[in-house]
C-alpha positions as CSV (number, residue, x, y, z in Angstrom):
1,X,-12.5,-15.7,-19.1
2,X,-9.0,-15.5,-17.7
3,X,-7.9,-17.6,-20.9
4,X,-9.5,-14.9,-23.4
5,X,-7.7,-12.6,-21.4
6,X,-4.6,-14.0,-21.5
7,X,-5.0,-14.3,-25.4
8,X,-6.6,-10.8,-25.8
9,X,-3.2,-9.6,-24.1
10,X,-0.7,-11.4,-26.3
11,X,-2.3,-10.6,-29.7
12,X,-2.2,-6.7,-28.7
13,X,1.3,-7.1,-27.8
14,X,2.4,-9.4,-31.0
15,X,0.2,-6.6,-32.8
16,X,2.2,-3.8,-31.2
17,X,5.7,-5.1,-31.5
18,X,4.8,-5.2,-35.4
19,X,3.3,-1.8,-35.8
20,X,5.3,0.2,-32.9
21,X,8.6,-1.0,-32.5
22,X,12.0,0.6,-32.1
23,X,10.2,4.4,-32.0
24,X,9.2,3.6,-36.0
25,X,6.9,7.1,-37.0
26,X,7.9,9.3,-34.2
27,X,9.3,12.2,-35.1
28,X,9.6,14.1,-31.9
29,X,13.1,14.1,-30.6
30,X,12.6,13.6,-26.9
31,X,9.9,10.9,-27.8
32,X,12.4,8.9,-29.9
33,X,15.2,9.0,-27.2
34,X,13.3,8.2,-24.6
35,X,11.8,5.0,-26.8
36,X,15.2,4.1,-28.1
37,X,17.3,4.8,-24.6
38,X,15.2,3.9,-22.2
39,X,12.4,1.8,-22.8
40,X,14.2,-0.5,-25.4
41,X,17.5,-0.2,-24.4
42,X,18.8,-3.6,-23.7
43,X,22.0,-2.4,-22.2
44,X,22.8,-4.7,-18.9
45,X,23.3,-2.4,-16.3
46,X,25.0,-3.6,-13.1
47,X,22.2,-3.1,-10.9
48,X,19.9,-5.6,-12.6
49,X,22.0,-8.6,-10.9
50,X,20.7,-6.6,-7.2
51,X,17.2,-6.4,-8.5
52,X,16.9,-10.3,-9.4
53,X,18.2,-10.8,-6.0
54,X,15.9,-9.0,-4.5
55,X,13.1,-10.3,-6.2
56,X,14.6,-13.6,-5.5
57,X,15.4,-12.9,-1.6
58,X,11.5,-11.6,-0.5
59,X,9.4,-12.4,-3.5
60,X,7.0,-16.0,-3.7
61,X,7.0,-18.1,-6.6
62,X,3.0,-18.6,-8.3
63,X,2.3,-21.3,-6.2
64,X,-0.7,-20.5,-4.3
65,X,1.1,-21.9,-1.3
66,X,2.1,-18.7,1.2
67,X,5.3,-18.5,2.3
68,X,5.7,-16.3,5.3
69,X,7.8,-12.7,4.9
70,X,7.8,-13.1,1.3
71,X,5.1,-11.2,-1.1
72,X,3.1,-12.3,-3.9
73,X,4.6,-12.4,-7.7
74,X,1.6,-10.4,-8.5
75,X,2.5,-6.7,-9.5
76,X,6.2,-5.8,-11.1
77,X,7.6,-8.0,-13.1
78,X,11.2,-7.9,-13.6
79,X,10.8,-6.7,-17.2
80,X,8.8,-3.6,-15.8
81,X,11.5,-3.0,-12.5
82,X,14.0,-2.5,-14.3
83,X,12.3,0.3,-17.2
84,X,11.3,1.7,-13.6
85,X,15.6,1.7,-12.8
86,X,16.1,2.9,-16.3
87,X,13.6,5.4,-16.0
88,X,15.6,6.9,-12.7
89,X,19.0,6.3,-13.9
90,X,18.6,8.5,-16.8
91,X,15.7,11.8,-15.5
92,X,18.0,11.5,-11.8
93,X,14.5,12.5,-9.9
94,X,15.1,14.0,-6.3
95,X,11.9,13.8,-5.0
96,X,10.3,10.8,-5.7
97,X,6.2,9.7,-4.8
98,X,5.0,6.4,-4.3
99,X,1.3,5.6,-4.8
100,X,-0.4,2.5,-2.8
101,X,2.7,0.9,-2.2
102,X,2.9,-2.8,-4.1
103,X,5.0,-4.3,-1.3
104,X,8.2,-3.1,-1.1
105,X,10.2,-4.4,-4.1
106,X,9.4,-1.2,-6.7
107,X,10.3,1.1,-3.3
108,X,13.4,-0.5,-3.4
109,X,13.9,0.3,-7.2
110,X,13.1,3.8,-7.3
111,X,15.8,4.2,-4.4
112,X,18.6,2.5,-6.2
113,X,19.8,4.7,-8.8
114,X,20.5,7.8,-6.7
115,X,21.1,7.8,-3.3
116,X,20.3,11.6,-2.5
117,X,17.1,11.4,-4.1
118,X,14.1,11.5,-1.7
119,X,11.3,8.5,-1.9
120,X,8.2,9.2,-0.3
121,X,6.0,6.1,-0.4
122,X,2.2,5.8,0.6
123,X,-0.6,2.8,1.4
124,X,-2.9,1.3,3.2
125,X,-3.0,-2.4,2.3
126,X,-1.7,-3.9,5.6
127,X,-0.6,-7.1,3.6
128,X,2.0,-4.7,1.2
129,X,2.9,-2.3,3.8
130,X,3.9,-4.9,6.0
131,X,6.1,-6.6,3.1
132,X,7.2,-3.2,2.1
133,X,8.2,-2.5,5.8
134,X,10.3,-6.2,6.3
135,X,12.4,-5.1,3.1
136,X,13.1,-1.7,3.8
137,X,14.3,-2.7,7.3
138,X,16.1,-5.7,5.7
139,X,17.9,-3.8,3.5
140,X,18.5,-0.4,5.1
141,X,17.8,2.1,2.5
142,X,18.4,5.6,4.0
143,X,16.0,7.7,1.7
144,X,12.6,6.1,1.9
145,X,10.1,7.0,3.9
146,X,7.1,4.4,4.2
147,X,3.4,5.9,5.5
148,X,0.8,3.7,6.0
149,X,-1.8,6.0,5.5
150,X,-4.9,6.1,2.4
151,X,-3.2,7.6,-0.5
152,X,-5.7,9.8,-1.0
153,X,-5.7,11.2,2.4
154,X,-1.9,11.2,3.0
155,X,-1.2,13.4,-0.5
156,X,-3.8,16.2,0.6
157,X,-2.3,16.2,3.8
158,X,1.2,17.0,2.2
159,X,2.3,20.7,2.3
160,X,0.9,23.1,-0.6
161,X,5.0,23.2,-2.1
162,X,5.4,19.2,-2.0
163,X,6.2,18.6,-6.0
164,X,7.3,15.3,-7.4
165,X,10.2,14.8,-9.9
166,X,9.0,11.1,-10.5
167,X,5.2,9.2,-9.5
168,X,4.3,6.0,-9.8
169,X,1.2,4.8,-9.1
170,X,0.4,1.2,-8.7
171,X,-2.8,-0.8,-9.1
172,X,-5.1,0.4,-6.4
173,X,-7.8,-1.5,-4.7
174,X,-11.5,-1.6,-5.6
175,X,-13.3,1.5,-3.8
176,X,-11.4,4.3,-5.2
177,X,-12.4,6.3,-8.2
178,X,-9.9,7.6,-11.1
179,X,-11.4,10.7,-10.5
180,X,-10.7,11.1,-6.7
181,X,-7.1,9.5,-7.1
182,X,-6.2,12.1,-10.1
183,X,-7.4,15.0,-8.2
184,X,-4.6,14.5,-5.3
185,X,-2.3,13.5,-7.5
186,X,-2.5,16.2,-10.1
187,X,-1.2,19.3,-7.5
188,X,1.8,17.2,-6.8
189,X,3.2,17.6,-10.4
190,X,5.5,20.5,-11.8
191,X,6.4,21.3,-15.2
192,X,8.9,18.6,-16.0
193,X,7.1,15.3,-13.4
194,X,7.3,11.9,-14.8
195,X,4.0,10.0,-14.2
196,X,4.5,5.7,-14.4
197,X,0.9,4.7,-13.7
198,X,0.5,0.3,-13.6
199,X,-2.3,-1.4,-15.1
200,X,-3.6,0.8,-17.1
201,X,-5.7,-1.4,-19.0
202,X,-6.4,-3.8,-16.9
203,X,-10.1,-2.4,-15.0
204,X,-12.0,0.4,-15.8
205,X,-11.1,2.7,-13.0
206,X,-6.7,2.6,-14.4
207,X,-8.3,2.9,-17.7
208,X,-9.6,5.9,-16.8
209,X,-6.9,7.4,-14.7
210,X,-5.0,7.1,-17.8
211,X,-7.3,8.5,-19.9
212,X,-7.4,11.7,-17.3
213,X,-3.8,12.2,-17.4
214,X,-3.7,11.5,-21.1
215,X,-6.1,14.5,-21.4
216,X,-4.6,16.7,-19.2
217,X,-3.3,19.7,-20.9
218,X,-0.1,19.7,-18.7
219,X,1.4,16.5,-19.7
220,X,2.4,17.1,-23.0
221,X,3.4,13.2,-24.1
222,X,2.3,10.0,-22.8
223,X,3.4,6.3,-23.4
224,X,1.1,3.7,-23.4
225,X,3.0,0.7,-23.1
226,X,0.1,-1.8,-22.4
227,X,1.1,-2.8,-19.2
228,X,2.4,0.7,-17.4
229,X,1.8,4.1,-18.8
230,X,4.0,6.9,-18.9
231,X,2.7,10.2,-18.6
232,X,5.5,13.3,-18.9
233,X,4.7,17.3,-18.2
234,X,7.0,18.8,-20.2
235,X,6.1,22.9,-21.0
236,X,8.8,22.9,-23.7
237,X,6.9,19.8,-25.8
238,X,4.1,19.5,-28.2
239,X,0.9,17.4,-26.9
240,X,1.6,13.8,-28.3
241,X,0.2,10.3,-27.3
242,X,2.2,6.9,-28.5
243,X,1.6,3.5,-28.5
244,X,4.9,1.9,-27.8
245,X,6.0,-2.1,-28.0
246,X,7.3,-3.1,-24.3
């Protein structure tokens, strides 16, 4: 099963890079720009070197062996941290919300680019929010702010005027529903929020997260990558979905 998986997943990508590539078809200005400057820029920014090291410094290899203080390879991979440091480096978000923290690395990402700029993260997965807590304290970041709380609880708690420049949500655990998740979520949006939402085709429930913020009549484009999504409210756009080789 894992194999056909495995398989299934390269053929849709081989498929993609062939069909999607380089923004080929789109004709929206803001759609082609962000595909040509963003997503496929290959430009080697300087803080790549700090995000191998970090990956390097607190992040296992694939072994199944443990090794203590250091988390799992599953989750971003270094191709998807920095399109998240691209993705901040050029929108310059101020307000910034984490969904079920993925251990501390992608935290660490979305406080890079801009120092100002205000990164709320939430989970509940004592494994990750332990690993997210070893970095942050290892590396001293002065605007995150880590609660261990459910995700779902700790972004209805959050003041009617808390609205997010930048969210990304990561793979969250079986016993939430795409449906409970979207509805928290969704008030924490304005009219220009960038939405990065992982997995998105890998188990039903992402799929259909997805599916609900592709549908949503706020977010005007969305960029289905495979791997991550990007979902982008934008009042000044026309509605538009892509399929875009990453």
């Amino acid at each position: 099963m894992l194999a056909k998986k495995k398989l299934k997943k390269y053929v849709t990508k081989g498929i993609r890079k062939i069909k999607h590539r380089k923004g080929f078809g789109v004709h929206s200005p803001f759609a082609f720009s962000l595909i040509t400057q963003v997503i496929d820029e290959k430009f080697p920014f300087y803080a790549y070197d700090q995000i191998r090291e970090l990956r390097k410094k607190y992040v296992t290899s694939r072994l199944p062996i443990p090794v203590p203080g250091r988390a799992s390879r599953k989750g971003y991979s270094q191709k998807q941290l920095f399109l998240l440091y691209r993705l901040i480096n050029r929108f310059s978000p101020q307000r910034i919300l984490e969904v079920n923290n993925n251990g501390g690395i992608a935290t660490m990402v979305l406080s890079m680019p801009h120092s100002k700029a205000e990164v709320l993260s939430v989970g509940n997965q004592p494994e990750k929010m332990r690993q997210a807590a070893r970095i942050i304290a290892g590396e001293k970041p002065r605007n995150v702010h880590l609660t261990e709380k459910d995700p779902v609880e700790a972004l209805a708690e959050l003041p009617a005027g808390y609205k997010a420049d930048f969210i990304l949500i990561h793979r969250f655990p079986k016993g939430y529903c795409a449906e409970q998740m979207f509805r928290v979520v969704s008030p924490r949006m304005h009219s220009h929020t960038l939405v990065l939402v992982e997995a998105i085709h890998m188990d039903p429930e992402m799929r259909k997260l997805w599916g609900l913020f592709k549908n949503d009549p706020a977010v005007r484009v969305t960029m289905d990558m495979y791997e991550v999504g990007l979902a982008v409210n934008h009042d000044k756009l026309y509605k538009q979905n892509y399929i875009v080789a990453f």
